[in-house]
Backbone as CSV, one residue per row, in Angstrom:
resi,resn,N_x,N_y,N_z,CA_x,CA_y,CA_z,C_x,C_y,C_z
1,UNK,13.456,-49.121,-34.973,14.514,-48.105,-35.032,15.650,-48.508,-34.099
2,UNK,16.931,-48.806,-34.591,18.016,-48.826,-33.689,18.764,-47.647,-33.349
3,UNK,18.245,-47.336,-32.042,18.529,-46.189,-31.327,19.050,-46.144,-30.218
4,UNK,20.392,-46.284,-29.401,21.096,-46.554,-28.617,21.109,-45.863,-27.220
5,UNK,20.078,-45.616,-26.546,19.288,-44.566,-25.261,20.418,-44.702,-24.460
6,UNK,21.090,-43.446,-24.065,22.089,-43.339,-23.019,21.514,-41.740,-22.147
7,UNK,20.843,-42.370,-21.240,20.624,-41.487,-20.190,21.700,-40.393,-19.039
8,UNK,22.642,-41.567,-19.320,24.001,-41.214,-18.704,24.834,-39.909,-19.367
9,UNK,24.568,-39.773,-20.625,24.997,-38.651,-21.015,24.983,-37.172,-20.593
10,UNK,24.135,-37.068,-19.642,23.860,-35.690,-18.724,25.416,-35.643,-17.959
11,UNK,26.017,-36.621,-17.757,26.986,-36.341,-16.481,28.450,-36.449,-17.375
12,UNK,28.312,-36.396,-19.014,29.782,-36.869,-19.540,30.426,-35.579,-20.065
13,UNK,31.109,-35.532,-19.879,32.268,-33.747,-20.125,31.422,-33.432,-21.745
14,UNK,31.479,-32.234,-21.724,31.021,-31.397,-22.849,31.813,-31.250,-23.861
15,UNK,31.976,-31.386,-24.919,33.603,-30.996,-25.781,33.819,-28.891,-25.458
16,UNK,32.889,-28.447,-24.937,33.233,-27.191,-24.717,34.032,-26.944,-23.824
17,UNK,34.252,-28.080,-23.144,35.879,-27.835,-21.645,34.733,-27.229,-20.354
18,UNK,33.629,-26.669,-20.904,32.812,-26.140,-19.217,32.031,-26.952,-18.668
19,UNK,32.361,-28.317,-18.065,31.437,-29.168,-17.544,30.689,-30.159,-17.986
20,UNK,29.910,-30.896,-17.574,28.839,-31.566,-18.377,27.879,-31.345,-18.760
21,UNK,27.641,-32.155,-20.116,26.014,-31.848,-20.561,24.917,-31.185,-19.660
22,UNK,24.814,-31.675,-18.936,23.727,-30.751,-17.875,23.807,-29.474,-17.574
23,UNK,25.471,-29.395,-17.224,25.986,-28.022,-17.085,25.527,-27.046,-18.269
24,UNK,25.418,-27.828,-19.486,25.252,-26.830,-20.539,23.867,-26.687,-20.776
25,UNK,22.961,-27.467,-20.408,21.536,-27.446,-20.238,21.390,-26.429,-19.755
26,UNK,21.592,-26.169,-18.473,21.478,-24.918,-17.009,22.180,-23.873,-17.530
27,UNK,23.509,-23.895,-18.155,23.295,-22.687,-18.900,22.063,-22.013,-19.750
28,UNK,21.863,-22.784,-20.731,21.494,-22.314,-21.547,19.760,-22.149,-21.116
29,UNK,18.907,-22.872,-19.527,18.273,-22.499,-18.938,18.294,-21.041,-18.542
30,UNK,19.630,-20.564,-17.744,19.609,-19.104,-17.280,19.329,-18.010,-18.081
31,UNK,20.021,-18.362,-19.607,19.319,-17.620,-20.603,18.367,-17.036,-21.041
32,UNK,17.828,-18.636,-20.827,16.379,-18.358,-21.633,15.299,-17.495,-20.165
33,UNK,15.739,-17.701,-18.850,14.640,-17.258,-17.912,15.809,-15.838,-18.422
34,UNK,16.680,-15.201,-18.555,17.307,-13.976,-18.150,16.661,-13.019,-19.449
35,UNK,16.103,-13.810,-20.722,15.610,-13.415,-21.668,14.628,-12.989,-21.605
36,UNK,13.582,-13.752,-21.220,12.212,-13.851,-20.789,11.889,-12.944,-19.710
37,UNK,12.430,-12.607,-18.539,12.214,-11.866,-17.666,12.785,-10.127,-18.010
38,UNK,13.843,-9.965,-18.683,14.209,-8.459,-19.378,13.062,-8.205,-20.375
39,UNK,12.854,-8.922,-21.372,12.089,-8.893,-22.383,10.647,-8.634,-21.796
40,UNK,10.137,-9.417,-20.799,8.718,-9.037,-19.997,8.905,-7.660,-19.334
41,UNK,9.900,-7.685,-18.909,9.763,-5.702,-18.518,9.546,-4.969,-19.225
42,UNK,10.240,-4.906,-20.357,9.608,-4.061,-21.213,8.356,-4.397,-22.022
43,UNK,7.835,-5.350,-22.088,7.240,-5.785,-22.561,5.608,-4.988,-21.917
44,UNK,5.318,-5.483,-20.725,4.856,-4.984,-19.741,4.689,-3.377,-19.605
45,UNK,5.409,-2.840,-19.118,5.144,-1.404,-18.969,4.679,-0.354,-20.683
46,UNK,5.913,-1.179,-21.555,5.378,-0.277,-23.260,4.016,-1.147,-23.547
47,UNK,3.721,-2.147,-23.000,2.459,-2.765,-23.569,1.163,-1.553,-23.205
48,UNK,1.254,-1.665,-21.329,0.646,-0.821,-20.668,0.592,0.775,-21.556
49,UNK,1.003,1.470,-21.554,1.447,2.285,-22.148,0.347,2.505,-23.500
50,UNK,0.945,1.364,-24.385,0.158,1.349,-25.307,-1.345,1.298,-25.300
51,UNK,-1.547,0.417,-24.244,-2.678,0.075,-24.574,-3.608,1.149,-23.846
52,UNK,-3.253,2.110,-23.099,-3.960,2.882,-22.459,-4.222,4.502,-23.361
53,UNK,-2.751,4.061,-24.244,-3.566,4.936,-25.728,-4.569,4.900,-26.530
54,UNK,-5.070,3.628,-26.359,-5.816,2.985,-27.332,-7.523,3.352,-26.512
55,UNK,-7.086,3.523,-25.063,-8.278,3.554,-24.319,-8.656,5.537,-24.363
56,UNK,-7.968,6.055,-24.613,-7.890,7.377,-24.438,-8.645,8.167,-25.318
57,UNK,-9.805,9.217,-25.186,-10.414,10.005,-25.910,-9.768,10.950,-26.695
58,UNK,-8.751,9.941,-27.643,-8.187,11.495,-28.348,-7.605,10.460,-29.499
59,UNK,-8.056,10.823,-30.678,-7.648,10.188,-31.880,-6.471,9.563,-32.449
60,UNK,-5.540,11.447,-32.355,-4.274,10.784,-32.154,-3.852,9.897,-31.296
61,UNK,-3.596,9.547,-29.887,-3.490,8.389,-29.235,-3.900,7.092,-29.700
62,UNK,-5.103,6.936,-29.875,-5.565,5.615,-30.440,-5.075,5.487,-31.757
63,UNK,-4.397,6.610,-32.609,-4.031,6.149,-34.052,-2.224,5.985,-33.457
64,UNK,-1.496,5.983,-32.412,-0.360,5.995,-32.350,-0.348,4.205,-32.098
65,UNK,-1.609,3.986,-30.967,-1.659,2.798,-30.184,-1.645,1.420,-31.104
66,UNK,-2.945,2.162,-32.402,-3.252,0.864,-33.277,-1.947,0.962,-34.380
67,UNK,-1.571,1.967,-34.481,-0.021,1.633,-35.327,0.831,0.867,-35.058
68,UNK,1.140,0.924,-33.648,1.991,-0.121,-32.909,1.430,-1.269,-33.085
69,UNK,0.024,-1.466,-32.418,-0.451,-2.977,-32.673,-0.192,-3.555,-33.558
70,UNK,-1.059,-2.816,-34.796,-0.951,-3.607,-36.237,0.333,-3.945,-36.346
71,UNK,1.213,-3.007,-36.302,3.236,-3.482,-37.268,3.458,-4.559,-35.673
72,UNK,3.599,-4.359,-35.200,4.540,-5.538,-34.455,3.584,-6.794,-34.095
73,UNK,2.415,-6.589,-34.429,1.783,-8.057,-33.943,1.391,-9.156,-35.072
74,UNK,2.012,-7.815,-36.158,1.291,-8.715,-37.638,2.806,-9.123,-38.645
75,UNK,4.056,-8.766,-38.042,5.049,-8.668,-38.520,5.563,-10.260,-38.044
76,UNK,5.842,-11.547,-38.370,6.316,-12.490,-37.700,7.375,-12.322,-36.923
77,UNK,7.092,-13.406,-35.645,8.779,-12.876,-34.525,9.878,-13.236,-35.165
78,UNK,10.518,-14.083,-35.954,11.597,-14.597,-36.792,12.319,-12.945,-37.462
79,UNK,11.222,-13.009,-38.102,11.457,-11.488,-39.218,11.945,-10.195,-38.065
80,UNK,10.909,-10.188,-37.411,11.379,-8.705,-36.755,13.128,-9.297,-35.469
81,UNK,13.394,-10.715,-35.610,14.443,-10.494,-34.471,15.319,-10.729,-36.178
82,UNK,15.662,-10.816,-37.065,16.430,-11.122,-37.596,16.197,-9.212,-38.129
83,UNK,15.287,-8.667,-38.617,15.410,-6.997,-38.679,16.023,-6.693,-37.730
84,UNK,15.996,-6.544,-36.342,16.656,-6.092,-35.090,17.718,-6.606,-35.465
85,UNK,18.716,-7.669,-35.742,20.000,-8.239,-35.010,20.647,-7.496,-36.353
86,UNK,20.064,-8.243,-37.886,21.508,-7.668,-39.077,20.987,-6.364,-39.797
87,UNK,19.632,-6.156,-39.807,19.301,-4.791,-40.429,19.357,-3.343,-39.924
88,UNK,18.860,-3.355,-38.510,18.914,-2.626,-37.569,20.405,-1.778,-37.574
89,UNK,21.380,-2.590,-37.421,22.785,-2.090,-37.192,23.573,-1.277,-38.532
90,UNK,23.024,-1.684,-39.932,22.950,-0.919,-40.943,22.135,0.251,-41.457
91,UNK,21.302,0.372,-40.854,20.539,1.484,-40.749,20.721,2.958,-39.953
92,UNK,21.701,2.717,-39.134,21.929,3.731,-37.780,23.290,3.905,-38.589
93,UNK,23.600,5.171,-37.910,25.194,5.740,-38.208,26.277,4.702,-38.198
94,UNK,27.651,5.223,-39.156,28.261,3.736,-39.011,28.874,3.449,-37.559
95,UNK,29.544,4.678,-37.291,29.770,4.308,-35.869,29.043,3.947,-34.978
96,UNK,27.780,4.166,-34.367,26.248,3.570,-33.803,26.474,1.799,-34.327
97,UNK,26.648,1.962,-35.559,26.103,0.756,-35.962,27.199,-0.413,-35.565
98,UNK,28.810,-0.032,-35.678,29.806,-0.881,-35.439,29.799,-1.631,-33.799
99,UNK,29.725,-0.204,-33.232,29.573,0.081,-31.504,28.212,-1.602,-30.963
100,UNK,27.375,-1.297,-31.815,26.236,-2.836,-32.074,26.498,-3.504,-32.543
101,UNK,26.980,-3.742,-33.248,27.684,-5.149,-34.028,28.937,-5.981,-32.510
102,UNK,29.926,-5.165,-32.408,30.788,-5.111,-31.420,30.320,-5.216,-29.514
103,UNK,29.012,-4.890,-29.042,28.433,-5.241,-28.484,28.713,-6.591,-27.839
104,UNK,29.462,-6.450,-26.479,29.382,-7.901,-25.580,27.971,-8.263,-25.537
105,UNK,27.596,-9.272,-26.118,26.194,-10.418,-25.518,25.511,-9.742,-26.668
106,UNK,25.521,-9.265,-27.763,24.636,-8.260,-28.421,23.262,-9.249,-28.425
107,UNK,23.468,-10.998,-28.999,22.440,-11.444,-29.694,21.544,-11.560,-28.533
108,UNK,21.767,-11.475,-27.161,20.952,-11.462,-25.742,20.424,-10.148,-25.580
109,UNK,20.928,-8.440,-25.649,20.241,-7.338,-25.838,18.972,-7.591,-27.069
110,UNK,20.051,-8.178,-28.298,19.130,-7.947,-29.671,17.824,-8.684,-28.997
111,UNK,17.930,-9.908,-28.592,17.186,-10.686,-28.283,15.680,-10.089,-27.204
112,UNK,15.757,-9.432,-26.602,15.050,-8.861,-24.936,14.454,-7.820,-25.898
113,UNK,15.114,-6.957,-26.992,14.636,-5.856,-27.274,13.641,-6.267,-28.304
114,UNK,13.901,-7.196,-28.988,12.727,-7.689,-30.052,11.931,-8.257,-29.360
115,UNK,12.190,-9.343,-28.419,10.920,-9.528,-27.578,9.924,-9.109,-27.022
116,UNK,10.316,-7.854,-26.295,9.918,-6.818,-25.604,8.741,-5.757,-26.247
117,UNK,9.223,-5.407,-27.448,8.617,-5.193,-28.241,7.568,-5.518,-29.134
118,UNK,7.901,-6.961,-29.324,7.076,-7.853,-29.827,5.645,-8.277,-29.185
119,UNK,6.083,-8.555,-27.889,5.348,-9.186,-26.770,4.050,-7.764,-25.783
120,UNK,4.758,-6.457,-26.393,4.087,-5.211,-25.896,2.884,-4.657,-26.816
121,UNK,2.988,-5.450,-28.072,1.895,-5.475,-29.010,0.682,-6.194,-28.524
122,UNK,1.046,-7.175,-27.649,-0.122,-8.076,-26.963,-0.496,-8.197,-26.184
123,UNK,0.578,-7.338,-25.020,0.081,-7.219,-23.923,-0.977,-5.772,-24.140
124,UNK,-0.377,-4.822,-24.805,-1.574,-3.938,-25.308,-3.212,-4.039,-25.508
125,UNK,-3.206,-5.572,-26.295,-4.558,-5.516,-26.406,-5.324,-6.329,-25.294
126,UNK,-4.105,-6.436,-24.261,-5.020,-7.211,-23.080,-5.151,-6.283,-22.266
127,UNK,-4.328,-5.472,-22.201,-4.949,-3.745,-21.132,-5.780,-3.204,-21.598
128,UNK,-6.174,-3.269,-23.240,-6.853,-2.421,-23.620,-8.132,-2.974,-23.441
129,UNK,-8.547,-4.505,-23.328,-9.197,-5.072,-23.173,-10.146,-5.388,-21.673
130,UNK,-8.874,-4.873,-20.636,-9.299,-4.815,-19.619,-10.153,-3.887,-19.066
131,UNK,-9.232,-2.702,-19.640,-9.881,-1.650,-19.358,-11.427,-0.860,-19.791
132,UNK,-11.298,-1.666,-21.208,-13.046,-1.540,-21.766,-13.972,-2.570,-21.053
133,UNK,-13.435,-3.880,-20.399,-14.167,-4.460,-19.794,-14.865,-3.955,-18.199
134,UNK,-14.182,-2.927,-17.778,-14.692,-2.201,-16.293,-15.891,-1.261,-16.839
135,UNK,-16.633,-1.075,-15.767,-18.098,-0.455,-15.849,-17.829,1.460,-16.354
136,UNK,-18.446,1.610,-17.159,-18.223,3.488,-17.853,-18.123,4.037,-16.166
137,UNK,-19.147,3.273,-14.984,-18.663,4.257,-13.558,-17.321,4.255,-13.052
138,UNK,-16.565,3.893,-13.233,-15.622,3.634,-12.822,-14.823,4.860,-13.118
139,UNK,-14.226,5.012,-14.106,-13.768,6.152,-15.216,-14.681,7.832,-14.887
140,UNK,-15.905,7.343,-14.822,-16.564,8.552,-13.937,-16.997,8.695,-13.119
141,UNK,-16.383,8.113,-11.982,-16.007,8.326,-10.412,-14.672,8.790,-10.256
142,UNK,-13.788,8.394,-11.063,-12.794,9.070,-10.761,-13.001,10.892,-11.301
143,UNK,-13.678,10.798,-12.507,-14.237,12.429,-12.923,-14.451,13.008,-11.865
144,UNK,-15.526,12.489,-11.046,-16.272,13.223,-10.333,-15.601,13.364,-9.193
145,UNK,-14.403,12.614,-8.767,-13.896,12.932,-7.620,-12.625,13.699,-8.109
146,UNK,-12.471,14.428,-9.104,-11.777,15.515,-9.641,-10.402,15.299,-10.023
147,UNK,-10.749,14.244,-10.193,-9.105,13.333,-10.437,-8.700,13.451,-11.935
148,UNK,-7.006,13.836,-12.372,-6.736,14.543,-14.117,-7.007,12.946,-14.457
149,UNK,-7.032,13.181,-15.899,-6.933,11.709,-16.642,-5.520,10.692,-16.189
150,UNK,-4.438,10.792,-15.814,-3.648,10.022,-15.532,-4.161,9.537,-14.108
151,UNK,-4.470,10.220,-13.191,-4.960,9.830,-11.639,-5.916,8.974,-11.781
152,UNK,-6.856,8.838,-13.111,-8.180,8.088,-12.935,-7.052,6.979,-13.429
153,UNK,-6.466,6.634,-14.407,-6.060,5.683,-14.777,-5.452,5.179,-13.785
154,UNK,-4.469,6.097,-12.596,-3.301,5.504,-12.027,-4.116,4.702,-10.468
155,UNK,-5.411,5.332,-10.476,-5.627,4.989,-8.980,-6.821,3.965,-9.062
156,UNK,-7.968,3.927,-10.100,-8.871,3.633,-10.453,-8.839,2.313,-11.556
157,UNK,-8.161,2.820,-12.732,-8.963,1.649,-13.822,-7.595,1.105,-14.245
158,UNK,-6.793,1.270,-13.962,-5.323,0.394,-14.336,-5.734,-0.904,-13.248
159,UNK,-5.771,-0.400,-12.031,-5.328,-1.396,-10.616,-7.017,-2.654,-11.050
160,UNK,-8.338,-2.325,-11.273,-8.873,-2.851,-11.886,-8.499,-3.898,-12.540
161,UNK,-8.338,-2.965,-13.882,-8.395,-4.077,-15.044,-6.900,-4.770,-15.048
162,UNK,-5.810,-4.678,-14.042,-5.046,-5.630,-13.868,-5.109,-7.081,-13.193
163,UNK,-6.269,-6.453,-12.148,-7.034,-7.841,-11.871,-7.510,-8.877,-12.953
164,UNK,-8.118,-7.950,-13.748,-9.396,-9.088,-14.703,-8.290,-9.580,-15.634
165,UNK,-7.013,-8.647,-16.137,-6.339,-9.561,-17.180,-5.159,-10.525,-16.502
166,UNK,-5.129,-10.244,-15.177,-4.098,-11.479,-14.855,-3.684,-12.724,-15.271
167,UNK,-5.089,-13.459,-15.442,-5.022,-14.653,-16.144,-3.866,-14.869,-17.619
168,UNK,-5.009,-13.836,-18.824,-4.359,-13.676,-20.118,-3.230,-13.540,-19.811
169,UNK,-2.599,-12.151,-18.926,-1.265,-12.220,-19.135,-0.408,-13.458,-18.245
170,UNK,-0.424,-13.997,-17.695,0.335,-14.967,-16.862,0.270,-16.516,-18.536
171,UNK,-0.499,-16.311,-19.266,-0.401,-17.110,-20.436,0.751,-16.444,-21.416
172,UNK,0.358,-15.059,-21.859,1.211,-14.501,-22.294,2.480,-14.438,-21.881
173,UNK,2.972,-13.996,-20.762,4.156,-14.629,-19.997,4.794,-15.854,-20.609
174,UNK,4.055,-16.724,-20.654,4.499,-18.218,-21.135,4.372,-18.140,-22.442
175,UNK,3.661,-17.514,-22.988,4.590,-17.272,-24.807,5.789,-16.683,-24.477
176,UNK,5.768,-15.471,-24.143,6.981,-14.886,-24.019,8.387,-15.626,-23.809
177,UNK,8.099,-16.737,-22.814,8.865,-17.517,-22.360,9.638,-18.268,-23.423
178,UNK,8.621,-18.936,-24.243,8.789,-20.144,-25.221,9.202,-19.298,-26.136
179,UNK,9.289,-18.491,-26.691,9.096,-16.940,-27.939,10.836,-17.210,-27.899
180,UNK,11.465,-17.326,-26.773,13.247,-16.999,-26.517,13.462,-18.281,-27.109
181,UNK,12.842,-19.109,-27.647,13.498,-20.306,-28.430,14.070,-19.678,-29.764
182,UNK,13.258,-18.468,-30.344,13.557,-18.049,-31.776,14.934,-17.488,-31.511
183,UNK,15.780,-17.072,-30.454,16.901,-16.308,-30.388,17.826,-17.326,-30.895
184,UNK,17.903,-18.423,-31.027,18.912,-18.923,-31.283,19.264,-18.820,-33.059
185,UNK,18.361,-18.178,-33.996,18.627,-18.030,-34.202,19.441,-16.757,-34.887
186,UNK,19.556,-15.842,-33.919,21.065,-15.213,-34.040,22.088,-15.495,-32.835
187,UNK,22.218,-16.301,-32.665,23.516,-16.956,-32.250,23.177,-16.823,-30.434
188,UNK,22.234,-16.655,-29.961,22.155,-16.536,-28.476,21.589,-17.982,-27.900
189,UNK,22.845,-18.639,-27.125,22.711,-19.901,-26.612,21.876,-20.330,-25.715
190,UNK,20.456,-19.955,-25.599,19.541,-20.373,-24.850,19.094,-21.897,-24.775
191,UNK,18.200,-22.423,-24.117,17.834,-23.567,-23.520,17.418,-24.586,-24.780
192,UNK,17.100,-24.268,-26.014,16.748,-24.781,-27.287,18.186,-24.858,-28.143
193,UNK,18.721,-23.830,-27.888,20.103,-23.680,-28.528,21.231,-25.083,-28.300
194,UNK,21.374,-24.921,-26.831,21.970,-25.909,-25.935,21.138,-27.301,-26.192
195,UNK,20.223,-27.769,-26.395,19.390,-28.968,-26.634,19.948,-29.256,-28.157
196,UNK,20.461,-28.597,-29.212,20.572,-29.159,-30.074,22.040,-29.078,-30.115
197,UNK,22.947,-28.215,-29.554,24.494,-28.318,-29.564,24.389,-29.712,-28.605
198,UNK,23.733,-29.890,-27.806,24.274,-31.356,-26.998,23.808,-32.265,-27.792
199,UNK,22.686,-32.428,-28.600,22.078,-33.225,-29.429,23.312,-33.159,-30.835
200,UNK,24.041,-32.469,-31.155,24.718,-32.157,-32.616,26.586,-33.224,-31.945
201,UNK,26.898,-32.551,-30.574,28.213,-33.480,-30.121,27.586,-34.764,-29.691
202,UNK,26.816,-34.929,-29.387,26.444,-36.558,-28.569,25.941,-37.141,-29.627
203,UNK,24.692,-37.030,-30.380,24.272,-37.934,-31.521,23.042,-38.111,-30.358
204,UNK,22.866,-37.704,-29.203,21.592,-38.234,-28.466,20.732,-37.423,-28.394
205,UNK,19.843,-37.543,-30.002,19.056,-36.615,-29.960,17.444,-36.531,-28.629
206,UNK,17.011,-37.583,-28.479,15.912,-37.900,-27.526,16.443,-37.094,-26.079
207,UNK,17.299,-38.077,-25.830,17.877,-37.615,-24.455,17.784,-36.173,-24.031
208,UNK,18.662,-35.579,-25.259,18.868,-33.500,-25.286,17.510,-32.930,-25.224
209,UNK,16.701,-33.618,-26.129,15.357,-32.786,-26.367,14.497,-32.939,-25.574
210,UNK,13.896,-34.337,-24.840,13.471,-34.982,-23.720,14.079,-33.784,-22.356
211,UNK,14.949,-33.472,-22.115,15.781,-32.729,-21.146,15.435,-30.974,-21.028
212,UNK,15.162,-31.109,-22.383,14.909,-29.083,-22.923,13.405,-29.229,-22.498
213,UNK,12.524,-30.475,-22.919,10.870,-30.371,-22.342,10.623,-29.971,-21.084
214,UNK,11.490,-31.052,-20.160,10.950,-30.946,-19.078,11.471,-29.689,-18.508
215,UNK,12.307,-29.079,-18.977,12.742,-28.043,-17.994,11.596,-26.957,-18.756
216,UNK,11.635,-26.772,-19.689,10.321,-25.617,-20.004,9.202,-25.788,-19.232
217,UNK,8.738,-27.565,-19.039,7.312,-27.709,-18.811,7.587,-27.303,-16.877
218,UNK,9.157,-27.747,-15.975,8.967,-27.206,-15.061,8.855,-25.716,-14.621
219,UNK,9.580,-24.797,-15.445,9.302,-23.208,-15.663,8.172,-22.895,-15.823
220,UNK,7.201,-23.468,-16.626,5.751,-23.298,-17.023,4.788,-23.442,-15.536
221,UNK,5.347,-24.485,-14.916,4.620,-24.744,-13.869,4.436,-23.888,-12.686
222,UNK,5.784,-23.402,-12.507,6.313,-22.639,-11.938,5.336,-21.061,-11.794
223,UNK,5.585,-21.017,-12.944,5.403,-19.801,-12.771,3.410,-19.902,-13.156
224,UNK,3.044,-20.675,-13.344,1.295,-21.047,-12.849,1.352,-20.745,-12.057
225,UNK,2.174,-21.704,-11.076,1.762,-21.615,-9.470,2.029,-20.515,-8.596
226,UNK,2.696,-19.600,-9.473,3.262,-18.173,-8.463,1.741,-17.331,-9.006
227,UNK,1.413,-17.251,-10.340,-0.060,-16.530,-10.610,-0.648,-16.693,-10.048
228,UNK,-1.326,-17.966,-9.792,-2.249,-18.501,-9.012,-2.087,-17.819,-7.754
229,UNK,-1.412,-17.607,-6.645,-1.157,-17.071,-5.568,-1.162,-15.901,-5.980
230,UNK,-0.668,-15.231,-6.597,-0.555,-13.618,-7.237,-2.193,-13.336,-7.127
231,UNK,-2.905,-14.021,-7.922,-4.253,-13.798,-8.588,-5.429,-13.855,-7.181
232,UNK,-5.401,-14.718,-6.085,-5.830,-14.890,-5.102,-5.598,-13.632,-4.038
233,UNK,-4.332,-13.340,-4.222,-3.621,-12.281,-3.407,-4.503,-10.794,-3.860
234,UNK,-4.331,-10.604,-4.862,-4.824,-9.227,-5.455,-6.765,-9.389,-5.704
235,UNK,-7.266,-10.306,-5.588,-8.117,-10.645,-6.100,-9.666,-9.802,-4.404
236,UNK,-10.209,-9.305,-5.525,-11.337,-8.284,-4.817,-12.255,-8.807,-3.317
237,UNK,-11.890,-8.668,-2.058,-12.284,-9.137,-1.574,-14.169,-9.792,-1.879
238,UNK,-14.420,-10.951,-1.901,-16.262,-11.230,-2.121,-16.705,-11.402,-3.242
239,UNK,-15.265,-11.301,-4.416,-15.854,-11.687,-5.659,-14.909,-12.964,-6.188
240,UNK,-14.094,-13.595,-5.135,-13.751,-14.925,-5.230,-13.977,-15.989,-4.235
């Protein structure tokens, strides 16, 4: 294959007038962590949420919890961010809907909110998972020490089973992470986005894509190594 490797291309002006290739790398880095980290908030707390419906002695709850599960975890992420970005905005009033269309950064909101959503379908079944994994005493110790159903959850079997799913979710996290590659396509210039606009003006496709790896695989690492300390930190005194 005659393929002309110019490494040097990180440091040569961008045809966008903002800097060099690299520059546009690190953009489109801040993105993707500014994506990933909005999108995990919500992700996180409606997951929680959910999934503690699912744990709850009352029918309705568990039929609200597994509704959610099923539609957003069985719906592909492509489909539901492309429903969110052009369907979504036709569906709501026209004014609602223009006001979204018109939206500074919309495809970065559109983007966090489908994620978020997306990603709360799964974190669901890892709370829910956690929480069936703690001992039936647990749940009735908090009974017995006269605590309402939210107090047992809030003081007792949440703080628990956040221990035991740390792991799963600190993986999940890192889908979540990689998940912000699909934004590009509605037009939000994240770290995949930028790898192929520098790959589309330069012709250096290796170089761009080689460049988008390592920075995912250093984010990935990254944020291992903060779990890992997280997980040690919170972790039950005598049972590590």
């Amino acid at each position: 294959m005659n393929y002309n490797w110019n490494w040097r291309i990180f440091f040569d002006a961008s045809p966008e007038g903002n800097g060099t290739y690299l520059d546009m790398l690190l953009s489109g880095l801040m993105w993707t962590i500014a994506t990933a980290l909005c999108s995990w908030i919500i992700a996180f707390f409606l997951g929680s949420l959910i999934g503690v419906l699912r744990t709850l002695p009352s029918k309705p709850a568990n039929a609200i919890g597994t509704a959610y599960v099923e539609l957003f975890r069985n719906v592909p992420l492509l489909v539901q961010m492309f429903l969110w970005y052009f369907v979504l905005p036709e569906l709501v009033p026209t004014r609602l809907g223009d006001a979204i269309k018109q939206m500074p950064d919309a495809p970065f909101y559109t983007a966090v909110v489908c994620l978020g959503f997306f990603t709360a379908s799964r974190v669901a079944e890892q709370v829910r998972a956690g929480i069936q994994a703690l001992p039936r005493g647990q749940r009735m110790a908090g009974t017995a020490m006269g605590f309402t159903t939210y107090q047992t959850y809030r003081y007792v079997l949440l703080p628990n089973a956040y221990r035991i799913i740390l792991p799963p979710m600190t993986s999940e996290f890192l889908n979540n992470l990689k998940n912000t590659s699909v934004a590009l396509t509605i037009g939000l210039l994240e770290l995949t986005a930028r790898a192929r606009s520098m790959q589309e003006f330069s012709f250096q496709v290796f170089e761009a894509f080689t460049a988008a790896t390592l920075l995912y695989v250093i984010i990935n690492l990254v944020v291992v190594t903060a779990a890992t300390f997280l997980e040690k930190a919170v972790a039950i005194p005598g049972q590590r």
